[in-house]
N, C-alpha and C positions, 0 to 999 in steps of 0.2 A: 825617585822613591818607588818602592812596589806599590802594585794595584794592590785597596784596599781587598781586606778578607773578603767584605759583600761582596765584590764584583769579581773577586777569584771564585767564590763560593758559585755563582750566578754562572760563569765558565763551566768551570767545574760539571755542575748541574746538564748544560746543553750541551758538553762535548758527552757525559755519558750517555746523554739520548741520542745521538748523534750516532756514537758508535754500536750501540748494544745491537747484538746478534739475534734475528728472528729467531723467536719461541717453538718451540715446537708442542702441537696439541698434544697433550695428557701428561708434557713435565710437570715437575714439582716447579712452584716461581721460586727462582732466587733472592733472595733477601740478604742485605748487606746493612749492618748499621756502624757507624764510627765515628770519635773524639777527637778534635782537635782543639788545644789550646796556643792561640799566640799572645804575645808581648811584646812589645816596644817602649822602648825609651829613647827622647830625644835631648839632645843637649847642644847649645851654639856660644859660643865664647868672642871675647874681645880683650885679649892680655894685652896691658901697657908693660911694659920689662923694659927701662931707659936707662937701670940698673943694672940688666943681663944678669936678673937673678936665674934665669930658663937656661940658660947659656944653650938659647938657639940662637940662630946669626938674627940680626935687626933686633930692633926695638919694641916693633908690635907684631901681636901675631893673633891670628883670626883665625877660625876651625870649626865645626860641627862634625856630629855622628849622628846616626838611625842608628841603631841597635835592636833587632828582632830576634825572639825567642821561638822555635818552633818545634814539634817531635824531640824536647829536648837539647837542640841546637841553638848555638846563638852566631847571628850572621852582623855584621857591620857595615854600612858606607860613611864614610865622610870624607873630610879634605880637610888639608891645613897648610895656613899660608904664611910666610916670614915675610916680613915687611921692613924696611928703615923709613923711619919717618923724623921729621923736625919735632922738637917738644910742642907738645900743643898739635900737633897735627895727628890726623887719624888718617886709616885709610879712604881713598877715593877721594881726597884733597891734592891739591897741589904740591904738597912737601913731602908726599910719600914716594917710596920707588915699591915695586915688588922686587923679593928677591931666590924666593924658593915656591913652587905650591906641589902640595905633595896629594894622592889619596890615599885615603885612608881603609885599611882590612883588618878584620880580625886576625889574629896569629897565637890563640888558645883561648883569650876574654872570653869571658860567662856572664850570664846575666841572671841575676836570683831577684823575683820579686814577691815580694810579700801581699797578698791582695787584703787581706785584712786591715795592716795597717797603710796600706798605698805609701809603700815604700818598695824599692830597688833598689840593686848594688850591682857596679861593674868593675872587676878585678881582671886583671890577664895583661895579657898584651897586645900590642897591635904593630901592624908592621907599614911602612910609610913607602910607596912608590913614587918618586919624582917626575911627575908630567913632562916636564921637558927632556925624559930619560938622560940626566946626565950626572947624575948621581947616582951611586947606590942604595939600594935597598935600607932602609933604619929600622929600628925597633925601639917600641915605645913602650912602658908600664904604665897601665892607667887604675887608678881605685876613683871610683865617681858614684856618691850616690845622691839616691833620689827621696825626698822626702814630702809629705802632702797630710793636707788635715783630715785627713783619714778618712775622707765623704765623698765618696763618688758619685760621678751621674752614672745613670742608667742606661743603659737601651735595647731594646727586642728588637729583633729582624727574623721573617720568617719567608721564606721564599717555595716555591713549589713548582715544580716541571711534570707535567703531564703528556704522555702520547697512550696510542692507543696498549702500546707492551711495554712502557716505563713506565716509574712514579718514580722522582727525586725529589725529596725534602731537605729544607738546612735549615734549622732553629740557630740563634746565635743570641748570644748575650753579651753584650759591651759594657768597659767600665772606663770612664775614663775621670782621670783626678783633678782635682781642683786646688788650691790656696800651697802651690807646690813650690819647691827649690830646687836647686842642685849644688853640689859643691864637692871636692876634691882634688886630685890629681891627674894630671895628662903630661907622663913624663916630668921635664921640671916644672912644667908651667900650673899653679895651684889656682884651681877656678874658684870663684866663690869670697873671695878674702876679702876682695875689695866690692864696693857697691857699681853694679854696670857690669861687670867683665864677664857675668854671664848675661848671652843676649838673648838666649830662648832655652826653653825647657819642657817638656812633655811625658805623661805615661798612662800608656791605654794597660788593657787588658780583653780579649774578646777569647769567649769558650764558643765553640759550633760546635752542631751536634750534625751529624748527616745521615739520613735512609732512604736507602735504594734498592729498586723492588721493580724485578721483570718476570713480566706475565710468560705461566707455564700450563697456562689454562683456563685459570680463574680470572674475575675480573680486579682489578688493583683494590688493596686495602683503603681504608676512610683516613688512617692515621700513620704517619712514621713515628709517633709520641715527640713530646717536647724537651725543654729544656728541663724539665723536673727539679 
C-alpha cells in the first residue's frame, strides 16, 4: 500500500526545507498555498463459482483492490487468484491447488465518490498481469460500489516545519465511513450476492490543505490558515 497522506504530507514538508534555496536580503518571501484532495476505496472478496458461473478457470477465486483518487486520477493495486478446490474446501486448506494469480491495474476505472452521502462508485476497466508471466495480458469490466450510513468519523491533523528561511504547514481533514458495503461486479464474478464473499471493504476521504513560505527578509508569518 502507499504511505499514508500524513506521512507523505510530513515528507513532503522536510524535503521542501531541505531543498529551498537561501534567501536573499531585501527579496519579497515566497508564499505558495495548495489543495489536495485524496480518496480511497478498498474492497476483498471470496467467490465460491463450483458452478463456473465466472467462467474463470477453478472454482474459487480470491482478489482485492486499493483504489485511490488524486489531482483527479484514479490509480489501482490489487491481485486475483484462481483456485480449484474440493466442495467444502476453501483456500489454504488441503483440497485446494492454485491455479492462476494475477495483478491487478487500472486500464481507464474511475472512481466517483460522494462525500455527503459516503458513497463511491467504480466503473472502467482493469487490466490483469500474470505473475508467473505466462499468460497474456486480460482485461476486466468492473462496476463496484460503495455504500455507508452516511456518518463519518472525523479527524484533524496539523503539522508544521520550521527553519530559520522556511515555514511549511499542512492542515488535513479526514473522513472515514462507517456501517458500510460493497457489492457489484468484477468481470464475471458478482460480489455481494452472497453473504461472506465480500471479505473486506473500506472508504476514506482526506482534503489537505498546504503553505509554504521562504524568508525574503522578513521574519515567517504566525499562520498558513486552516482548513476553513
Amino acid at each position: 500500500m502507499r504511505t499514508s497522506s500524513v506521512l507523505a504530507a510530513t515528507g513532503a514538508a522536510a524535503l521542501l526545507l531541505g531543498a529551498a534555496a537561501p534567501a536573499v536580503a531585501g527579496e519579497r518571501p515566497r508564499v505558495d498555498r495548495w489543495k489536495v484532495l485524496e480518496q480511497r476505496a478498498t474492497v476483498s472478496w471470496l467467490e465460491q463459482d463450483h458452478d463456473d458461473a465466472s467462467g474463470r478457470p477453478g472454482t474459487v477465486h480470491t482478489g482485492g483492490m486499493l483504489v485511490e483518487k488524486a489531482y483527479g486520477n484514479t490509480d489501482m493495486f490489487g491481485y486475483l487468484a484462481d483456485w480449484d478446490c474440493e466442495p467444502g474446501e476453501l483456500p489454504g486448506g488441503e483440497g485446494c491447488v492454485l491455479l492462476t494469480e494475477y495483478e491487478i491495474a487500472t486500464a481507464g476505472a474511475a472512481l466517483e465518490v460522494d462525500t455527503r452521502s459516503g458513497t463511491a462508485h467504480l466503473t472502467g476497466d482493469v487490466v490483469l498481469f500474470d505473475l508467473a508471466m505466462e499468460r497474456p495480458e486480460e482485461r476486466l469490466t468492473v462496476d463496484v460500489h460503495w455504500t455507508s450510513d452516511g456518518k463519518p468519523i472525523r479527524s484533524r491533523v496539523h503539522h508544521s516545519d520550521l527553519s530559520p528561511t522556511v515555514k511549511v504547514q499542512v492542515h488535513q481533514q479526514g473522513r472515514t465511513w462507517g456501517g458500510l458495503a460493497a457489492a457489484g461486479t468484477v468481470g464475471g464474478m458478482v460480489l455481494g450476492d452472497e453473504p461472506g464473499d465480500v471479505t473486506e471493504h473500506g472508504l476514506w476521504s482526506d482534503d489537505s490543505r498546504y503553505f509554504f513560505w521562504q524568508r525574503g527578509g522578513d521574519g515567517p508569518p504566525d499562520d498558513g490558515g486552516g482548513m476553513g
